[in-house]
C-alpha positions, 0 to 999 in steps of 0.5 A, a space after each residue: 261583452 269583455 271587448 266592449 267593455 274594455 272599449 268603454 273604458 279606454 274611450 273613459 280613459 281617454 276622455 278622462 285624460 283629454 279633461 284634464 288636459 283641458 284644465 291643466 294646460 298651459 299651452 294655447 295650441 293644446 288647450 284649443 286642440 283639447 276643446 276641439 276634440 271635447 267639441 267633437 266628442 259631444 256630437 258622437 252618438 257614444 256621448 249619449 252612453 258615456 254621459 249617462 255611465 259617468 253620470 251612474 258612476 261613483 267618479 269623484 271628478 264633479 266637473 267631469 260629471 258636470 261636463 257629462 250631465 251638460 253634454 247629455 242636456 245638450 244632446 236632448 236639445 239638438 240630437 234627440 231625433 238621432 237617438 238610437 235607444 228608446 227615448 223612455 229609456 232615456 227617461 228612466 235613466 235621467 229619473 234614476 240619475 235624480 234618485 241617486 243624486 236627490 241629497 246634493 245641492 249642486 249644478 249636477 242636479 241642475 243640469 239633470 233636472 233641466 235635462 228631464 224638462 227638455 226631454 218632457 217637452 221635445 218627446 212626442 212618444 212620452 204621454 202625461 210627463 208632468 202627471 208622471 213625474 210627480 205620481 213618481 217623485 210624490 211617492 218619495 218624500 226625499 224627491 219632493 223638493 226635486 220635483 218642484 225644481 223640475 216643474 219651475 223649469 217647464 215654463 221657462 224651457 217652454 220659451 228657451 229658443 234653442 229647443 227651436 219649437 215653432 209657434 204652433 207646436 208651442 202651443 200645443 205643448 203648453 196646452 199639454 204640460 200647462 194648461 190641461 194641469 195647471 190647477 192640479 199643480 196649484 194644489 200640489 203646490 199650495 199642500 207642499 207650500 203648507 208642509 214646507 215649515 222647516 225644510 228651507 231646501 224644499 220652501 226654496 224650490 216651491 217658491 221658485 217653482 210658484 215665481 217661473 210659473 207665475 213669470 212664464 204666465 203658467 199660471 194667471 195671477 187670479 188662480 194664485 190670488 184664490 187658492 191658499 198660495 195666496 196666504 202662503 205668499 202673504 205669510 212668507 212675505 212678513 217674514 224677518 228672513 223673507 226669501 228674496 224670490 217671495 219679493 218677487 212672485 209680489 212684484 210679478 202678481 202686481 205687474 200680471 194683475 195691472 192689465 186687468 182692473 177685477 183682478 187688480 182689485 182683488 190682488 190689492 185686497 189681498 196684498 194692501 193690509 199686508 204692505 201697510 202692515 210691513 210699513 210700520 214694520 220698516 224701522 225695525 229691519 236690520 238686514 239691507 238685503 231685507 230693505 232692498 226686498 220691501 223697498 223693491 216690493 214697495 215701489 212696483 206697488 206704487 208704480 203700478 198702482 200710481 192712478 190709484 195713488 193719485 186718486 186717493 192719496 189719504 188712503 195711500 200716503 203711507 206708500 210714499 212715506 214708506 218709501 221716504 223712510 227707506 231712503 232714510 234708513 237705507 239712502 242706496 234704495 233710491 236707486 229702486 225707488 227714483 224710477 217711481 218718483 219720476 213716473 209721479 212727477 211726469 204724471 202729476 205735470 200732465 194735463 188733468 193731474 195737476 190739480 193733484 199736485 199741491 198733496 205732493 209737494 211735502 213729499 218732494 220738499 222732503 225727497 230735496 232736503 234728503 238727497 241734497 244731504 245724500 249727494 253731499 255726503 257722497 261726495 265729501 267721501 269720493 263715494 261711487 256706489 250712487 250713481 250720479 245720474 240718480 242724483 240728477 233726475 231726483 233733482 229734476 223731479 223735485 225742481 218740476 214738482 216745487 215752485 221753480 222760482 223759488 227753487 232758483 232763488 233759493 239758490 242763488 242766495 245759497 251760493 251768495 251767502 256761501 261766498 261771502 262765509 270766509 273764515 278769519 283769513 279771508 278763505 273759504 273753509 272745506 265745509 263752504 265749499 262742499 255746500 258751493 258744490 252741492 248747489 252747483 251740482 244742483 243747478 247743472 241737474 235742472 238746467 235742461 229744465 229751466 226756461 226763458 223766464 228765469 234768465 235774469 237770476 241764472 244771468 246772476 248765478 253765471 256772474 258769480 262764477 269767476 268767484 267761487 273756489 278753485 278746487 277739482 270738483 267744483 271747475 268740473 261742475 262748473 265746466 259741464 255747466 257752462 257746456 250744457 248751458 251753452 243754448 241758452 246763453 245763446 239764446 238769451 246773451 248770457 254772458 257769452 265771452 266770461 263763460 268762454 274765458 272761464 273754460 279756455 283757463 282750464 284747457 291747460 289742466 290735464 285734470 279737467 282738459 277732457 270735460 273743458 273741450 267737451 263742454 267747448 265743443 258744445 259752446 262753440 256750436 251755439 255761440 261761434 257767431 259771438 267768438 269770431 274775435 277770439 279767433 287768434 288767441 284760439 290759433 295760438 293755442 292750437 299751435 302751442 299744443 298740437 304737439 303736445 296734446 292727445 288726439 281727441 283733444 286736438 280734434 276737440 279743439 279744431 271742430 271747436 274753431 271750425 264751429 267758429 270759422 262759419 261766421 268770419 268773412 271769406 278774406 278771414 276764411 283764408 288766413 285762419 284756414 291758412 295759419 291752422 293748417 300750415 303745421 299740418 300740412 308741414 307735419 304731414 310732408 315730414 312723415 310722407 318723406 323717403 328720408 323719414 319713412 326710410 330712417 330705422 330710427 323711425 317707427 312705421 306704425 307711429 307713422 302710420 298713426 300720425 298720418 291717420 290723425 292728420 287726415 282726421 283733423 283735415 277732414 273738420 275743415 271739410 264740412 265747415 257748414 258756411 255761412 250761406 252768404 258766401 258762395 262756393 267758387 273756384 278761388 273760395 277757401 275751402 278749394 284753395 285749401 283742398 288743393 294744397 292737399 290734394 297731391 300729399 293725399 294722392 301721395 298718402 293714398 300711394 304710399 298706404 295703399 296697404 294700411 286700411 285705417 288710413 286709407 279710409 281716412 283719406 276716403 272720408 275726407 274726400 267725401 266731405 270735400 266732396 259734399 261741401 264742393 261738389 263739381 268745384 273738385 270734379 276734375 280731381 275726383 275724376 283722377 281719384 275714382 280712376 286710382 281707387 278702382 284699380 287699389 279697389 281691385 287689389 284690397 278689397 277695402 270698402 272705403 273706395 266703394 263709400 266714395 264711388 257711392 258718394 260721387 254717384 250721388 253727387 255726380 251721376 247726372 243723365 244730362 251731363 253725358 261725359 260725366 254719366 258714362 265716366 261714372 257708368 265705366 267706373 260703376 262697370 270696374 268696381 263691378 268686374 272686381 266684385 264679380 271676381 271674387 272667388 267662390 270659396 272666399 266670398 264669405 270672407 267679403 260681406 262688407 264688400 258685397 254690402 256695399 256693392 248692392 248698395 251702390 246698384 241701388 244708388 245707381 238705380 236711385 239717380 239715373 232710373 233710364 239705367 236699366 235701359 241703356 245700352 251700357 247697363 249690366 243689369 242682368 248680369 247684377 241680378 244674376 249674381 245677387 241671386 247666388 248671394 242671396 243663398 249666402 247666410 249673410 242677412 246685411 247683404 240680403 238687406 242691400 239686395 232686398 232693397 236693390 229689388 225694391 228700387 228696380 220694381 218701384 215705378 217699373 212693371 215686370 212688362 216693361 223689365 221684360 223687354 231689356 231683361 231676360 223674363 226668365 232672370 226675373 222669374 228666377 230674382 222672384 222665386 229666389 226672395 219667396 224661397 228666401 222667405 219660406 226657408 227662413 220665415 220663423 226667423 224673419 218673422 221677428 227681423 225687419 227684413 220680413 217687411 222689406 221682403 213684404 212690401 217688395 212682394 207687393 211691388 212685384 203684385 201690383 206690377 205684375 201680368 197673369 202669367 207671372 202672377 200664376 207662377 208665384 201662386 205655384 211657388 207658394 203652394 209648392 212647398 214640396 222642395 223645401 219643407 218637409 211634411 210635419 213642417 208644412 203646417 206651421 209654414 202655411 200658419 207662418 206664411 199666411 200671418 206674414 202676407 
């Protein structure tokens, strides 16, 4: 007794010393060493005994006790199967725990009472837990309040799926600790509810307790709506302090009650007098906290009642007007209530609802006039705390409920006016300017809105641009105009080269430079064909900054200029191609110089950066999409340029053969150069796949097997039998370096083996005889896909599932049969459904439970008696993977899935 004693205390001892080293180090090596062995002590079977002791003892060390009373939760969830006492003991020491910790309001209690409500739900042996707990906390006024902190966390445990409850045996378990008791705690909670006046501990754990349950779907809304709860809630909720939970038991009465109209309409009796009643009461409310409650309170219930609303809207006009006062009062509600003026204004615009809408229009002429003041307010003080976006769908909702033209009008003579409002000294004031920004701001809002009829006065508000002030907010507004705009210029000739000057002017000015080649982007991509002519000026600022600026603002720029370069002549083709890429090219024979790369006074990673950021912006001239009246020949631009290139990359590709980033750089590029030139290059990608299965072999980088997959694709022609069985030798390489991975490692080459399966599709995609030829390694594949299928690996399994898929499409197993070895096809079969049956609760909810589904249907309809037999045998022989009590809910899982 005494050595066991003393044994506790030195594993006490040492645990307590461990701890505090844990908090207390400054040493990283310690620190991951001490939670090693917290980790570790956690999984011993002492950690069961030791919690509980800490937990009993008068240590003044709370986060020790809270590590214990998480560590004991910890153990029921995923240890209670091994525990060596009586799991009732367990019980009784967790309620004792609770008693002695009833007058603390900490995570302790939190944890003890999320412990009990785990070990309710995952013991079998414990009979009635619910009924028990309550019989023994009701008999003891001080645990009142910790019974209802116990029973709020049933429902939610109930759906905590780290308990790992199978469907069926969740069922179950509801069935016994919710179902069989539901209306047993309806009444313990409607009696406490009424005795709760001046305990707000206790009122805070009911009105938790009521919202889980209720959320959980514990309870149906129409028990709550007809037992006294309902006067609890509807008292609570016109309370000046109401509890902000009480917000949310409403808020999810109303969204559990919208799917069926007889209990809708009997929660609407209840809770409208009351809502209608908080709404006169709106004005009078001090507290923000407060409005945020009714004003989230007041939106689910429009939301949610929206037809209704429509329908009868003398009835329920004070909603919309409660809704606008809180606006007014309190302006950061919109960002709650905006979600239901769009819903209106979406509905309002359908077919058979607008004949609604003239009743709305004040409404939203209001919402405008409060949100053009808000926004402009907003930004006057640099104010952050709306978020910009709620401005532009407000706009938008009141531009599509209100008359458009005249909205547009309105506008332009807004910003006229504004123009011409000078001060004495011919400038114009702060005030006007903030007025011009908020209209801007107003306009960049709707533009996606507006439509081919208004283009005349858009065309006059585009022509004032060049007028209005040159201030910060005001070229930012506009820039991202011009951008978003940039389609319909294009369709509608919209003053295309004054947009363009206007952002090329701010292209020098860091301030706005990131939005101006955003927006540059944008409009080069719709209106290039209309820029061609501004091609030298677009060059000279190219070469002027390609040293100067960042690197997404260079690369901006050139896709920018290619957007541009489709639509020039084939002789103009080479010159800018030609003066664009000079630099380039220069810049990248400096740094793959030995006498660069080998001066001290160089950096090798800013080496290895610029080179990165070269390779990049040569890819963008890759995939110019041309101009389908210009034919790719040998002597065409894009090959000229390409080779030019084309021995520095091989150089690069040398030269970098360690540095991932790169490499993958230059693997795109040639996958562009690729695309756009396909056998134009042949001859050259020959060489490159030759180079990149060897580097392949020795790095591992999954770039080359992105450009073998891509050449397949492009190249793999059975007609072109040079070219098919180069292909073929290569595919063979890649394939030996795969399978030469070692077993211990494989694990670390996930992104190797998925992009390996995926080239045996594509394999499979374009040459389909290639299972039947002489050269095919298939079987040797499938076997090796087989062990990987047992790796826990599920993006690999995908690429597999899919590989399967692809050989099984056309082909039946008859046919497999004479090329592969049948028992190789049994084995591929046997391992998916094996596949399937061990991880079924979890692929249930994945996309590769229906990609194993259909290939096992494909495997069906082309399959002969016997193998159809043995695949009957494998699904009824569930012997070998599951053990007994398993068994039902796999046959209910599998038998939902098929």
């Amino acid at each position: 007794m005494t050595t066991g004693i003393m044994d506790m205390d030195e594993n006490y001892n040492h645990l307590l010393f461990i701890f505090n080293s844990l908090n207390n180090s400054n040493n990283y090596d310690t620190y991951q060493t001490n939670l090693k062995w917290l980790e570790d002590y956690r999984k011993t079977d002492n950690a069961w005994f030791m919690s509980l002791e800490i937990l009993k003892s008068n240590e003044e060390n709370l986060d020790l006790k809270l590590f214990s009373s998480q560590t004991l939760r910890q153990k029921i969830i995923y240890e209670l199967q091994y525990l060596k006492q009586d799991a009732i003991e367990l019980k009784n020491s967790i309620t004792y725990l609770l008693y002695i910790n009833k007058d603390k309001s900490n995570p302790i209690l939190t944890q003890l009472c999320l412990a009990l409500s785990d070990l309710a739900i995952l013991c079998d042996d414990w009979n009635n837990p619910i009924e028990e707990i309550c019989e023994l906390f009701e008999k003891n006024t001080e645990m009142t309040s910790i019974l209802f902190q116990f029973l709020a966390y049933i429902p939610e445990e109930l759906n905590n799926k780290q308990l790992k409850l199978s469907e069926r045996k969740a069922k179950i378990k509801e069935e016994v600790l919710i179902s069989n008791i539901v209306n047993n705690i309806v009444e313990i909670l409607s009696y406490y509810s009424m005795e709760a006046n001046n305990n707000s501990r206790l009122k805070s754990n009911i009105n938790n307790c009521i919202y889980n349950w209720i959320r959980y779907k514990a309870i149906k809304p129409l028990k709550i709506i007809k037992s006294p709860l309902m006067n609890y809630i509807i008292k609570e909720a016109i309370n000046d302090e109401i509890d902000e939970v009480i917000g949310s038991i409403i808020n999810e009465l109303i969204i559990s009650s919208s799917t069926s109209s007889e209990t809708n309409k009997e929660l609407l009796n209840y809770i409208t007098p009351t809502i209608f009643e908080l709404s006169n009461h709106i004005k009078y409310i001090s507290s923000k906290e407060v409005l945020l409650i009714y004003n989230l309170m007041f939106e689910t219930y429009a939301e949610y009642n929206i037809y209704t609303i429509i329908k009868n809207y003398n009835d329920f006009k004070f909603i919309i007007a409660s809704l606008i006062e809180l606006y007014s009062i309190y302006p950061n509600s919109i960002e709650i209530s905006y979600r239901f003026f769009t819903i209106l204004q979406e509905q309002l615009n359908n077919i058979g609802y607008q004949n609604y809408k003239p009743q709305f229009v004040e409404a939203y002429s209001v919402l405008q006039e409060k949100t053009l003041n808000l926004y402009k307010l907003t930004s006057m003080n640099n104010d952050d705390e709306i978020s910009l976006e709620v401005f532009e769908v407000m706009f938008q909702n009141c531009f599509l409920m209100l008359n458009e033209y005249d909205i547009l009008d309105s506008l332009y003579e807004s910003l006229k006016n504004e123009l011409c409002n000078k001060t004495n000294q011919n400038e114009i004031s702060e005030d006007t300017s903030n007025n011009i920004e908020v209209h801007l701001f107003y306009l960049y809002s709707i533009i996606f809105n507006i439509n081919n009829d208004h283009q005349n006065i858009i065309r006059e508000i585009v022509k004032m641009i060049p007028y209005f002030p040159n201030n910060e907010k005001i070229n930012n507004v506009i820039i991202r105009i011009i951008g978003d705009l940039s389609e319909y210029s294009f369709n509608n000739n919209i003053e295309i080269n004054e947009q363009l000057n206007y952002l090329i002017s701010f292209l020098e000015n860091e301030s706005n430079r990131y939005q101006g080649f955003a927006s540059l982007l944008e409009f080069t991509k719709y209106c290039g064909m209309y820029l061609t002519n501004l091609l030298d000026e677009f060059c000279n600022f190219y070469i002027k900054v390609i040293n100067v600026y960042n690197y997404q603002d260079i690369y901006d720029l050139l896709k920018s200029i290619c957007n541009i370069l489709i639509y020039v002549s084939k002789n103009d083709l080479y010159y800018y191609l030609n003066k664009l890429n000079l630099p380039l090219i220069e810049k990248l024979q400096l740094l793959t110089s030995d006498e660069y790369i080998n001066n001290p006074n160089n950096n090798i990673n800013n080496i290895a950066y610029d080179i990165q950021d070269i390779i990049s912006y040569i890819s963008l001239f890759f995939t110019i999409k041309l101009n389908e009246e210009i034919d790719i020949s040998e002597n065409h631009p894009i090959i000229e340029l390409y080779n030019n290139y084309h021995s520095i990359l091989v150089r690069i590709l040398d030269l970098c053969q360690n540095d991932e980033n790169i490499v993958e750089e230059i693997c795109n590029c040639y996958i562009e150069i690729m695309n756009n030139c396909t056998y134009h290059i042949y001859p050259t990608i020959e060489n490159l796949l030759e180079r990149i299965v060897l580097m392949h072999k020795n790095t591992k980088y999954n770039c080359y097997l992105w450009v073998f997959t891509q050449s397949i694709k492009l190249y793999m022609n059975e007609s072109k039998e040079d070219i098919y069985y180069f292909l073929l030798d290569i595919f063979n390489k890649f394939t030996e370096t795969v399978f030469s991975i070692n077993s211990n490692e494989i694990m670390n080459y996930s992104h190797v083996l998925e992009e390996y399966f995926h080239l045996c599709n594509q394999i499979i995609i374009e040459s389909p005889s290639y299972v039947f030829n002489d050269q095919s390694i298939i079987s040797e594949i499938l076997n090796f896909s087989v062990k990987c299928l047992d790796l826990n690996l599920n993006k690999v399994r995908y690429e597999i599932i899919d590989f399967y898929s692809e050989l099984f499409n056309s082909r039946n197993v008859n046919m497999l049969s004479g090329v592969i070895n049948y028992d190789i096809i049994k084995n591929v079969i046997k391992s998916t459904i094996n596949l399937l049956i061990e991880n079924i609760e979890e692929f249930l909810s994945t996309d590769l439970s229906n990609e194993i589904s259909s290939l096992l249907l494909l495997i069906y309809d082309n399959s002969n008696e016997e193998l159809l037999d043995i695949i009957k045998e494998l699904l009824l022989d569930y012997s070998d993977l599951l053990s007994t009590e398993d068994i039902d809910d796999v046959i209910e899982s599998f038998t939902k899935f098929v």
